[in-house]
N, C-alpha and C positions, 0 to 999 in steps of 0.2 A: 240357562239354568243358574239359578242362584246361590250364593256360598251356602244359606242353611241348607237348601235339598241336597248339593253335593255333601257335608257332611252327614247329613242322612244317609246314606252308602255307603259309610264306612263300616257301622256294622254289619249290615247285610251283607258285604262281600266277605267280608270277618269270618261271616255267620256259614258262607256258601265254602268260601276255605276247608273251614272245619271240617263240616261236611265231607268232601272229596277231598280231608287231610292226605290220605293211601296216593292218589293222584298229582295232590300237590306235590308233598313230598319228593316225588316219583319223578316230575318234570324239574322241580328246583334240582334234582341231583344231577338228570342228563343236563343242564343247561350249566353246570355248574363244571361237570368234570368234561363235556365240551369246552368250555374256554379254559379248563385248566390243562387242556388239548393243545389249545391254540396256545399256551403259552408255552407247552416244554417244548412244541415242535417250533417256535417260531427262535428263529436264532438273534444270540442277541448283541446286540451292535456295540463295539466301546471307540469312542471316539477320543481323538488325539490332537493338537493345535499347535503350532509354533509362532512367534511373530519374529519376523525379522525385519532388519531398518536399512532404509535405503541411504547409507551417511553420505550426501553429496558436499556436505562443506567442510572437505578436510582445511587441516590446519596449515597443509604447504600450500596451497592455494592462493587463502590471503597473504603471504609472503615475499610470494613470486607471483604476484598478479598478471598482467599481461606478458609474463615472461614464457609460459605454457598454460596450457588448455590440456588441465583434466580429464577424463573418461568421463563423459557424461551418460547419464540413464538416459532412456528414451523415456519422451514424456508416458505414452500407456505406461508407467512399470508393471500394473498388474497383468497386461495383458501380455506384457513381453516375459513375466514370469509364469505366468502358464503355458506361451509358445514351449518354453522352455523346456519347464518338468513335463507338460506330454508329449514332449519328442519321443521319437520310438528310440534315439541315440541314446536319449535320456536314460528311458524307461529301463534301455536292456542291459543298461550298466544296473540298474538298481537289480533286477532280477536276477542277473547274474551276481552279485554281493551276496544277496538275499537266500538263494534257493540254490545256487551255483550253476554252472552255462551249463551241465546236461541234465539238468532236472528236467524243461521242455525240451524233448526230442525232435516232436517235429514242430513245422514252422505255423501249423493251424491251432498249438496249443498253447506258446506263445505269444500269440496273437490273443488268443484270447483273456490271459492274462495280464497283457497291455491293456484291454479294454475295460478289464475289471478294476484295473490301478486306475486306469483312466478315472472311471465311474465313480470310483470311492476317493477320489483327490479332489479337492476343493482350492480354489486361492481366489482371496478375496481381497480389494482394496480398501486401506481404514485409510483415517484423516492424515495428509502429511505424507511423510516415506514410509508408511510401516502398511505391511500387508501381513495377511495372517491365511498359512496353511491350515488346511484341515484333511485329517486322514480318518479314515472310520474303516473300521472291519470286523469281522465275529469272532479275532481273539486280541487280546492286551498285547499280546506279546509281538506278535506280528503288525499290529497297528502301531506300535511303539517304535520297534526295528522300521519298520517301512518310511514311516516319517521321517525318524534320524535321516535314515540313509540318502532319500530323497533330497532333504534342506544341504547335506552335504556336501553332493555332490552338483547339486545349484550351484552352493557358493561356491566348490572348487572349480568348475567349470567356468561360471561366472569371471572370478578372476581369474581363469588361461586366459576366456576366448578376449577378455583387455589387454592381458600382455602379448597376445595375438595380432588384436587389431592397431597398437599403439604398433610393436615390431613391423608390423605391414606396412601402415604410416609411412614409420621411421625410412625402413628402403623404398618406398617408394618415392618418396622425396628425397633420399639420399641420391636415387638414380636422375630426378631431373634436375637435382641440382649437377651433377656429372653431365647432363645433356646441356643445358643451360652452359655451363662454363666454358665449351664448347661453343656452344654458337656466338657467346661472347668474345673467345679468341680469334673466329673464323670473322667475326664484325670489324674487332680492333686492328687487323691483319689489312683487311677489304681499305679501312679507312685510312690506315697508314700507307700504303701503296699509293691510293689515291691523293693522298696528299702531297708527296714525294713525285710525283709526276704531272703533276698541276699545278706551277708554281705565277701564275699569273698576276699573285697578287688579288686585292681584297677589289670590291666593288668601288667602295669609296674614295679606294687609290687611284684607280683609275678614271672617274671623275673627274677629281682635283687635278691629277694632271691634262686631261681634257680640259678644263677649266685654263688652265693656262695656258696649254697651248692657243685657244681659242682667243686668249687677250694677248698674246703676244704676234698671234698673225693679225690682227685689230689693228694692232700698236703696228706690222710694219707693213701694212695698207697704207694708213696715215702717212708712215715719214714716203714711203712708195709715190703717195701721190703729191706729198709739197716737194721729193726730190724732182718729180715729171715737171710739177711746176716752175721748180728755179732752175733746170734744163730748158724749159721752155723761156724762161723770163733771159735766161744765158744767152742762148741763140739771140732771140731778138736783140739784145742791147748787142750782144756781138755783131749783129750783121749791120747796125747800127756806127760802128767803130773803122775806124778805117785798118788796116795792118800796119803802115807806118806812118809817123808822126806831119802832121801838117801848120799851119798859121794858126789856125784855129785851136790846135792845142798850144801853143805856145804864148797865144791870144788869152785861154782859158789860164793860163798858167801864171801868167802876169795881172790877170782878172783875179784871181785867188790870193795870191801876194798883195794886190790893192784892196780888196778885200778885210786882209787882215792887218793891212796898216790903217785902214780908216777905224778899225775895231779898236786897234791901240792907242790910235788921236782922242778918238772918245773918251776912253779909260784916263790919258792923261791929264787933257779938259777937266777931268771932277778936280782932281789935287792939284793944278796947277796952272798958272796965268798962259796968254798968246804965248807971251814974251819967252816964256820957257824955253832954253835950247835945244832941248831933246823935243819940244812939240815944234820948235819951228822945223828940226830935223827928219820929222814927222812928216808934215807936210811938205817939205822939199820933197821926199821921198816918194811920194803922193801924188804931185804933181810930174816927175819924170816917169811913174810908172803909167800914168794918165796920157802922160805924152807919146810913150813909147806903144802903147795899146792903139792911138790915133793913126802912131803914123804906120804901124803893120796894119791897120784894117783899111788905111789908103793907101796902100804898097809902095810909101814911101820909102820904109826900110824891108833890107832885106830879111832874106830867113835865112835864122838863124844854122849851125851844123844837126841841131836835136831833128830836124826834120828828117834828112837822112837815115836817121836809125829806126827799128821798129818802135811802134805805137804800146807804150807800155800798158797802158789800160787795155788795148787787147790783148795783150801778153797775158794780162793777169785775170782777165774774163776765160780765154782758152782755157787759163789750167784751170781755173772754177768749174768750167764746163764739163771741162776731163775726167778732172775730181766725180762731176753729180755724177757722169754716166757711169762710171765704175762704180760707186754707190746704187745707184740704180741696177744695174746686173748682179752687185752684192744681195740685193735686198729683195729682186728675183729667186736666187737662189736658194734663199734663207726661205724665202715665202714657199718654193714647191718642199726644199727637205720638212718644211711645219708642216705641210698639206700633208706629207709621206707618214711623217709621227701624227697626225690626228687621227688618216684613215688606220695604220695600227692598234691607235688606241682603242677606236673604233672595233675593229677585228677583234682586241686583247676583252674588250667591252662583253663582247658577244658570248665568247668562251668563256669570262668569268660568270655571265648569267648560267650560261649552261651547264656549268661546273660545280656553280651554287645551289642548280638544284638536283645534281647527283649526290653533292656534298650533304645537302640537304636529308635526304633520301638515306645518305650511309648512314649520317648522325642520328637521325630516327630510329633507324634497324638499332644501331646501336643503344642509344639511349632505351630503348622500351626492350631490348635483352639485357641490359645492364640492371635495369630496375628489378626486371623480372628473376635475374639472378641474384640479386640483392635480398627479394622478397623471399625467395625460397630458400636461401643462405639462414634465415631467421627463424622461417619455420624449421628448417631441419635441426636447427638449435633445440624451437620448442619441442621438435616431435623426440628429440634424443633426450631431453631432459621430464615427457612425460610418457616416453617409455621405463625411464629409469625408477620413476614413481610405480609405473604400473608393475614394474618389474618386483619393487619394494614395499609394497602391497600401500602406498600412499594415496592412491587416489581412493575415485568412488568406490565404497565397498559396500555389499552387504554386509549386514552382524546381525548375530540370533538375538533378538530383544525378549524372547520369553522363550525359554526352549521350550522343549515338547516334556509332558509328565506323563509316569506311566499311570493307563486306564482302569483304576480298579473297581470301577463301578459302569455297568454298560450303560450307554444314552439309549432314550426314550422309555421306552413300558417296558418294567422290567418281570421276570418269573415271578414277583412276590405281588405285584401290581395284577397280575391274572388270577395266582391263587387266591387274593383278596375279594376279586370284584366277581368269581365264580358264584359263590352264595349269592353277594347281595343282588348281583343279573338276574339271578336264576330267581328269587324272592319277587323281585320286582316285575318280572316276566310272568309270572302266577297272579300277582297285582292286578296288572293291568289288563291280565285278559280275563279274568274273573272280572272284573271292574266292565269289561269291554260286554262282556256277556251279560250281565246285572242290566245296564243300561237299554241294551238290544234287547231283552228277551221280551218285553211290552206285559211284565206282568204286573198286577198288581199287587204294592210291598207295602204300602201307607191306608193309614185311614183316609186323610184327606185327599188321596187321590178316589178314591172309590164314593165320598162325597161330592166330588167335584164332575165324577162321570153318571152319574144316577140323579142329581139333582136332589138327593135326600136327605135327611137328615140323621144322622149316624149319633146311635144312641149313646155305644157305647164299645171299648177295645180289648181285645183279651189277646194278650201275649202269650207264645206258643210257650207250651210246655210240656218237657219229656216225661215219659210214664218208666217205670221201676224198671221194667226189660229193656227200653231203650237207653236209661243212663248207664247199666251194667252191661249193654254191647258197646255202649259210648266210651267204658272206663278201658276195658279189654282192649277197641280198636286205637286208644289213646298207646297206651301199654307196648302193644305190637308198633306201631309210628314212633313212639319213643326207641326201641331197640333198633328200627331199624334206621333209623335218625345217628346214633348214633356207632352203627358199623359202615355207614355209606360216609359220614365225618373222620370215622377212624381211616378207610383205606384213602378219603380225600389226602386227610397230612398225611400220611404216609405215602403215597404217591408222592405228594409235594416235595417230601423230606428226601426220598432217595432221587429224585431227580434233582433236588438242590444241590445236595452231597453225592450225587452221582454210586450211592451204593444199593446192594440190592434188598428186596422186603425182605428178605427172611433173616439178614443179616442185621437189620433194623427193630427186626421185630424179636430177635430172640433173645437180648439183653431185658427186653421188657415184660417179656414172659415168665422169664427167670426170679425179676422183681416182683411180680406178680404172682408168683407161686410163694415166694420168700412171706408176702404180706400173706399168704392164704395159710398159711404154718405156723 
């Protein structure tokens, strides 16, 4: 359908109005003081909002940096602040502030007053730390009070259960560090005993003396075996030697004296002529010693008294020999007591590895409890210094960033938003079903529709018009719509008026009556 045939329609439904004014009328009032129904019965909501901040960067914090750790939020904060306010702990403190603890008697009314709080509490997360309550109920006053009490007892709560969990903390660490310190003394005790009773010396000590021992039994192998040697080389030349002296040594003996005089002819020879007294003395001496050697090795002369006596060269071979073998059973014995201090060493060896890795072992225990007492020594530092915060309200806190204002206007559609839109619904309701019936009823309203169904040609139009009886029923039935137009208008505001102002018709209406008699006089 096109815009001009739609406004074509405008009069004729105008027209059809008119007409069934008595009926219009009739249905705009019920449609009208129906939703002005719907609005005094619908109760009306006043909402209520708080924002509060989650301040996690207090100012002791950068101060004392890693000195303590703060109370931190849990990251959800909105959802760990709605854990919170609908706890039932929560809630029944608030109820109990509110209405006082026997206002619900029993526990199924209660209960459902929980559920109502529940339902009308809102929290919501904005950007950053800031969340925002919302409380909604069907009076100012109680929506007002409800929210306070609620955000209050958040944040008092909120800051126990830190100085709560900080004091938990604090003893709980206070106690292993008490346990710790303990096992620390029960380690230092273990270690010192063990030390005092192990006195074996270091690894290394024992080594080095190994080490030397092992070059010092070396060293008297060696002389061990050159003494076995010049024992042996003794013996032989001894058994070599006769016991006492014979020609032959006295032979050898005069051989060595001639000997050392031809060494002195020589020496004389370089400094001085034959003729020299002392070289011709020389060889006198030379020659009788030559002679004397001739005639003992042809037994022309006798032997001498040295023969008689012991053979000095084995005299002094024996006590060589004497000498080695006592050295040799010295050097024996030195060799088993080094064997006796190696294989101890040896033993002391064994027991220091063994000792080493007990020692090992204590020192462990000890070191990773020492550390570990150490490490909780520090904490119970920080946890006493961020109890003291949490104690002095310095750590994370919440704070009210927008308190709550009281409601004096209700949210959404309000009683004047019903009494307004009763007419125009009710108007627009007549509209469009007048409208809806125009359309539907397939009559003929146009010329050109009745051209366009006949295939004729239409001469000509005559607009209807009323006759003298009809516009003086028309003036009358105008007359009676008008009156009664305006008494279904008057008791409208007047219904509206006393249910805004909650007072009764007659009390409403008899000041106006009075004025109204006033102007009538």
């Amino acid at each position: 359908m096109e815009q001009n045939e739609i406004l074509k329609y405008i009069p004729i439904i105008w027209q059809r109005i008119c007409l069934k004014k008595f009926k219009s009328i009739l249905l705009i009032t019920l449609i009208s003081f129906a939703i002005l129904s719907i609005g005094i019965y619908k109760p009306s909501v006043f909402n209520s909002e708080v924002t509060i901040f989650a301040d996690t960067q207090n100012i002791i914090k950068p101060l004392l940096g890693k000195q303590t750790s703060v109370t931190n939020v849990k990251q959800s904060r909105t959802a760990q602040i709605r854990d919170v306010m609908y706890s039932p702990r929560q809630l029944n403190k608030v109820i109990n502030n509110i209405y006082g603890k026997d206002t619900f008697t029993t526990a199924a009314d209660r209960e459902q007053e929980l559920a109502s709080i529940r339902e009308k509490l809102e929290v919501k997360g904005l950007s950053g730390n800031y969340i925002k309550i919302v409380y909604q109920d069907d009076s100012p006053e109680k929506t007002y009070r409800l929210l306070n009490e609620i955000v209050r007892l958040f944040i008092e709560d909120s800051a126990n259960t830190k100085r709560d969990e900080s004091r938990s903390a604090y003893n709980f660490i206070k106690q292993q560090v008490t346990s710790y310190k303990n096992q620390l003394v029960l380690a230092e005790n273990k270690l010192k005993r063990f030390k005092s009773s192990h006195l074996d010396g270091t690894e290394t000590g024992v080594e080095s003396r190994i080490s030397v021992l092992r070059s010092d039994i070396e060293d008297m192998k060696i002389e061990k075996l050159e003494n076995l040697n010049r024992i042996h080389l003794l013996k032989k030349q001894l058994s070599s030697q006769k016991k006492f002296s014979s020609n032959d040594y006295e032979v050898s003996i005069y051989q060595n004296q001639l000997r050392a005089l031809q060494l002195r002819l020589e020496n004389l020879l370089l400094e001085y002529k034959d003729d020299y007294p002392e070289v011709s003395d020389v060889r006198y001496q030379i020659s009788n010693l030559n002679k004397v050697i001739q005639d003992l090795n042809s037994g022309k002369k006798e032997k001498s008294d040295i023969s008689s006596t012991l053979n000095p060269l084995y005299q002094e071979l024996k006590i060589n020999l004497a000498e080695a073998t006592i050295l040799n059973s010295t050097i024996e014995n030195r060799l088993k007591a080094f064997y006796k201090l190696i294989e101890d060493a040896y033993e002391r060896r064994k027991r220091i590895a063994n000792n080493q890795a007990e020692l090992s072992e204590l020192t462990r225990d000890y070191n990773v409890v020492r550390t570990l007492y150490e490490d909780m020594l520090a904490n119970k530092e920080k946890a006493r210094i961020s109890m003291v915060l949490d104690i002095e309200g310095q750590g994370v806190n919440y704070k009210i960033q927008e308190p709550a204002t009281y409601p004096m206007i209700p949210s959404g559609l309000r009683f004047i938003h019903f009494v307004i839109a009763g007419p125009i619904l009710g108007l627009l309701s007549v509209i469009c079903l007048f409208a809806v019936k125009v359309v539907l009823d397939n009559k003929i309203r146009f010329a050109s529709q009745l051209s366009s169904l006949t295939n004729t040609q239409l001469l000509i139009s005559i607009d209807h018009t009323f006759s003298r009886s009809e516009r003086k029923k028309q003036k009358i039935n105008n007359i009676l719509c008008t009156f009664y137009f305006l008494c279904a208008l008057t008791i409208y505001i007047a219904t509206a008026l006393t249910q805004k102002y909650d007072v009764s018709i007659p009390t409403l209406i008899t000041p106006l009556y009075f004025q109204l008699m006033e102007l009538i006089k």
